[in-house]
PAZAPA-4460 file (N, C-alpha, C; in steps of 0.05 Angstrom, whole numbers, plus 32768, in hexadecimal, padded with zeros to 4 digits):
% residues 100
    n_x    n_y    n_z   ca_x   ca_y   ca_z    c_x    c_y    c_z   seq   type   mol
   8D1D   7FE0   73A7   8D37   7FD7   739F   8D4B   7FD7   73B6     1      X     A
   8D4E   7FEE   73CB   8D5D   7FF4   73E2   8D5C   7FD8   73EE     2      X     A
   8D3F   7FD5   73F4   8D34   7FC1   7403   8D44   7FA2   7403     3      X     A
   8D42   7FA5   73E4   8D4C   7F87   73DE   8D64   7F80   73DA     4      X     A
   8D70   7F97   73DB   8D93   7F98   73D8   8DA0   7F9B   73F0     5      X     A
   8D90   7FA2   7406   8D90   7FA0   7423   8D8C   7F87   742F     6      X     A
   8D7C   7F78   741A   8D70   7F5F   742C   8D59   7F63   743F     7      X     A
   8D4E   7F7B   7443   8D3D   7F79   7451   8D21   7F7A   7450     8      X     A
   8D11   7F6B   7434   8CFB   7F6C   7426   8CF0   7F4A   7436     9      X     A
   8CD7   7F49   743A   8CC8   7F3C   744B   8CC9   7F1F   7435    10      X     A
   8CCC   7F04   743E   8CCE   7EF4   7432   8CB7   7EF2   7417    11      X     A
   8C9E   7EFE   741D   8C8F   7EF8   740B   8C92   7F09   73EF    12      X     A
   8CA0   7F23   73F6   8CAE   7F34   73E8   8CC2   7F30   73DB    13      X     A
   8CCF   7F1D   73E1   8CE6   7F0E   73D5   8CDC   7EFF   73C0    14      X     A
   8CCA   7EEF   73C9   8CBE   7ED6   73B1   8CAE   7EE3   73A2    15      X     A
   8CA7   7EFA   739C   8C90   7F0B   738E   8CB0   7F1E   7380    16      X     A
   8CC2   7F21   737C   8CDE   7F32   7371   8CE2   7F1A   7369    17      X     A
   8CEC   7F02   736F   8CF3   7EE2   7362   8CE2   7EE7   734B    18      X     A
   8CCC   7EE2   734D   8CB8   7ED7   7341   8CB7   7EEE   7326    19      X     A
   8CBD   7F04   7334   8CB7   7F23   7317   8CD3   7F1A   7307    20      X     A
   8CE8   7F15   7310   8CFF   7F11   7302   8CF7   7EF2   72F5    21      X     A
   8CEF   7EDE   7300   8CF6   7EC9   72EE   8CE5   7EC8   72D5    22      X     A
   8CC9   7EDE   72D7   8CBB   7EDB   72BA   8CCC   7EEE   72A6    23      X     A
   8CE6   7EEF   72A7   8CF9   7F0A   7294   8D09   7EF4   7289    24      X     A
   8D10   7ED7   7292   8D1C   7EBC   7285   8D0B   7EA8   7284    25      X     A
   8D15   7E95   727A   8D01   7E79   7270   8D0E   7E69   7294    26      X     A
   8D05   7E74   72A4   8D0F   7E63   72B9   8CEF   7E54   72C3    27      X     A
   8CFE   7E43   72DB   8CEB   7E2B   72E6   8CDB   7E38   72E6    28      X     A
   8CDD   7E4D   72FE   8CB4   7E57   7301   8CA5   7E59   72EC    29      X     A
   8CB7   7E67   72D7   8CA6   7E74   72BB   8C95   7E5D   72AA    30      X     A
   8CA7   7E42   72BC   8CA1   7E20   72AB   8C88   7E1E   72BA    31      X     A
   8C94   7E19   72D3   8C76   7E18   72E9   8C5E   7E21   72DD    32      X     A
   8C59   7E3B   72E7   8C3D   7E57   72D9   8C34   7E4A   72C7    33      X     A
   8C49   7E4B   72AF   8C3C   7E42   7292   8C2F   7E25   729B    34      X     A
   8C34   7E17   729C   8C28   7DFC   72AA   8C10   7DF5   72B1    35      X     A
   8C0E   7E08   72CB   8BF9   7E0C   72DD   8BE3   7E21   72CD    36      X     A
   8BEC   7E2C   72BE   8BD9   7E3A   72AF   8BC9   7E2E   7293    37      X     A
   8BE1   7E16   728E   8BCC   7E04   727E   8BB8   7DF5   727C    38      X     A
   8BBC   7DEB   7295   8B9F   7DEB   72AB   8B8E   7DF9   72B5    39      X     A
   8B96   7E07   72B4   8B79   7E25   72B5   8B6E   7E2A   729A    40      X     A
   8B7B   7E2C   7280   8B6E   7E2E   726C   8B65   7E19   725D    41      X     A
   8B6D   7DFC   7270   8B57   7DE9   725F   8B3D   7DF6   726F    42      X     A
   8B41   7DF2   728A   8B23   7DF8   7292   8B19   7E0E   728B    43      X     A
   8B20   7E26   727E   8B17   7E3A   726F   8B02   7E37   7253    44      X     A
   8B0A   7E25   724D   8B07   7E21   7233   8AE4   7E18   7235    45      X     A
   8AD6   7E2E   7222   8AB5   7E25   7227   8AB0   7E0A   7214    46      X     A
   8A9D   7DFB   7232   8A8F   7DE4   722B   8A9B   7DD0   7238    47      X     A
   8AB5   7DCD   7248   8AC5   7DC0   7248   8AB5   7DAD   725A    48      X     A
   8AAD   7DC4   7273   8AA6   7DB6   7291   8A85   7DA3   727E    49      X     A
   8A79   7DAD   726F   8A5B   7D9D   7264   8A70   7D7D   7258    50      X     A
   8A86   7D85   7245   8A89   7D6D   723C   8A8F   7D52   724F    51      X     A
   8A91   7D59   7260   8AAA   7D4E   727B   8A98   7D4B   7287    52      X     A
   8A72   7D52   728D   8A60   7D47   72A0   8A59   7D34   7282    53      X     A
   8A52   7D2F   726E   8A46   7D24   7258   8A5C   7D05   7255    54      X     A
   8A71   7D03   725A   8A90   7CF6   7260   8A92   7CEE   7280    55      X     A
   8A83   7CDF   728A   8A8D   7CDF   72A5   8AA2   7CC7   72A7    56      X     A
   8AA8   7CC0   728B   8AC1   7CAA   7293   8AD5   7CB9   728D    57      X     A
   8AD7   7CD2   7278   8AF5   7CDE   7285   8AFC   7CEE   7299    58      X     A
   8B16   7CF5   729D   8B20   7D0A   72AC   8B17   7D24   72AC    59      X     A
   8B19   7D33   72BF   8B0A   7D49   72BD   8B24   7D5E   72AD    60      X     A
   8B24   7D76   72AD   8B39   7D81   729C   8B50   7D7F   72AD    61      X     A
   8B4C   7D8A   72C6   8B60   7D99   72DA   8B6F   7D75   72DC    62      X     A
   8B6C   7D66   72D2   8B80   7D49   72D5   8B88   7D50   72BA    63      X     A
   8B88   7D56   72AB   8BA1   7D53   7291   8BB5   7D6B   7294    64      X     A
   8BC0   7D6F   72A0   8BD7   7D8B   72AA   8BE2   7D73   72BD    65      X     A
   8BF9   7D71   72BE   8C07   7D61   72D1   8C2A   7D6C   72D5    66      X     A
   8C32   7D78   72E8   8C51   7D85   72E2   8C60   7D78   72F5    67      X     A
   8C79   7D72   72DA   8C92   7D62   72EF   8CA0   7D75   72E6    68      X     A
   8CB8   7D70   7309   8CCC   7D8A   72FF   8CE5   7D76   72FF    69      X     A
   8CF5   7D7A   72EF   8D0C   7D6D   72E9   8D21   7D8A   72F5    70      X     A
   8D2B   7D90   7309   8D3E   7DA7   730F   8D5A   7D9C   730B    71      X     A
   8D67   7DA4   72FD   8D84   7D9E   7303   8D8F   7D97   7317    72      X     A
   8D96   7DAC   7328   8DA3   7DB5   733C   8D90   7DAF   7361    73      X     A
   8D78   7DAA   735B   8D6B   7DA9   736F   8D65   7D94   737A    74      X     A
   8D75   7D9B   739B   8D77   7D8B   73B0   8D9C   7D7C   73AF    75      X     A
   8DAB   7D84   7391   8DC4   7D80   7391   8DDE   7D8C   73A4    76      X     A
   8DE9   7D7D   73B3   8DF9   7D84   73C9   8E0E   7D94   73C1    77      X     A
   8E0D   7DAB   73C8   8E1A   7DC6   73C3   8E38   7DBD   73BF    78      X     A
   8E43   7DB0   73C5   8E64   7DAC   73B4   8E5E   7D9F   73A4    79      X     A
   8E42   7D8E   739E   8E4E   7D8E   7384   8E39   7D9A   7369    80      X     A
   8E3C   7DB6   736E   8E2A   7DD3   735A   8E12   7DD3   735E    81      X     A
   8E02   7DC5   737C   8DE7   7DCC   7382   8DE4   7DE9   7394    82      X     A
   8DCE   7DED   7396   8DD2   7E07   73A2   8DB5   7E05   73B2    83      X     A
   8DC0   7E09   73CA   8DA0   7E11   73E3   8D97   7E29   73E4    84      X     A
   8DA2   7E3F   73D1   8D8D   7E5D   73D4   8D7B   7E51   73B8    85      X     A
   8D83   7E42   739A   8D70   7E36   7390   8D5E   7E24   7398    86      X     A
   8D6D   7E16   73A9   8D56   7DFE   73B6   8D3D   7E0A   73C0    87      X     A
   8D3B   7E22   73D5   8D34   7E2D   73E7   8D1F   7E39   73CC    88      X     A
   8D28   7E46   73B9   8D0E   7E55   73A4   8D03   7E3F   739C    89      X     A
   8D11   7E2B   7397   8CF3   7E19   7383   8CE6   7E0F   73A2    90      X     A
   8CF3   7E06   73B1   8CDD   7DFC   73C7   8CC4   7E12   73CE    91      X     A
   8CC7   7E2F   73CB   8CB8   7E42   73C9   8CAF   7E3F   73B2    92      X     A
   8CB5   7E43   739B   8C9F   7E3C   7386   8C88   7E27   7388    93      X     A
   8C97   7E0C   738F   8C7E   7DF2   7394   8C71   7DF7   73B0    94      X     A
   8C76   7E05   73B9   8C5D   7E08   73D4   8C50   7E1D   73C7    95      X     A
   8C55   7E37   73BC   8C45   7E4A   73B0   8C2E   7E3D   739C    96      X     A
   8C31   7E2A   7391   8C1F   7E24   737F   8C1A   7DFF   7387    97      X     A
   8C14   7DF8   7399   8C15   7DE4   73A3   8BFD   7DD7   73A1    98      X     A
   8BE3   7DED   73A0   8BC4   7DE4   739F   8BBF   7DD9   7387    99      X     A
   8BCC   7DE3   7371   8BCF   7DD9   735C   8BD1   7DC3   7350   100      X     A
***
């Protein structure tokens, strides 16, 4: 807590405290995760990968998950209510989960 009220917690430490606080609201990341995790549990789901070699004209699962982010405020020029310490987290959010 010292740490971070100091400012002096290592950037990756920062986005790992972001990240613990934003699953406590319905915020972007919490949109993100859920997302990206819907795509993990299609491919979870037994049988999926047999139906999908048996189907070689559809998509495989990991193509039906697709996330747009609609941000308010992001990339909006600070006079007029954008904010670059927001900018700066979601641009860390979409590189954190970028393989995705």
């Amino acid at each position: 807590y010292d740490a971070f009220i100091r400012d002096t917690l290592s950037s990756e430490s920062v986005f790992e405290v972001r990240m613990w606080a934003s699953f406590r609201t319905q915020s972007v990341a919490k949109t993100v995760v859920g997302a990206l995790q819907y795509q993990m549990a299609l491919c979870a789901v037994p049988r999926i990968h047999e139906y999908y070699q048996n189907h070689p004209g559809k998509k495989s699962p990991e193509d039906h998950a697709e996330l747009l982010i609609a941000h308010q405020t992001f990339g909006k020029d600070p006079r007029k209510g954008g904010s670059p310490v927001n900018d700066s987290a979601m641009i860390s959010l979409l590189r954190r989960y970028q393989d995705f």
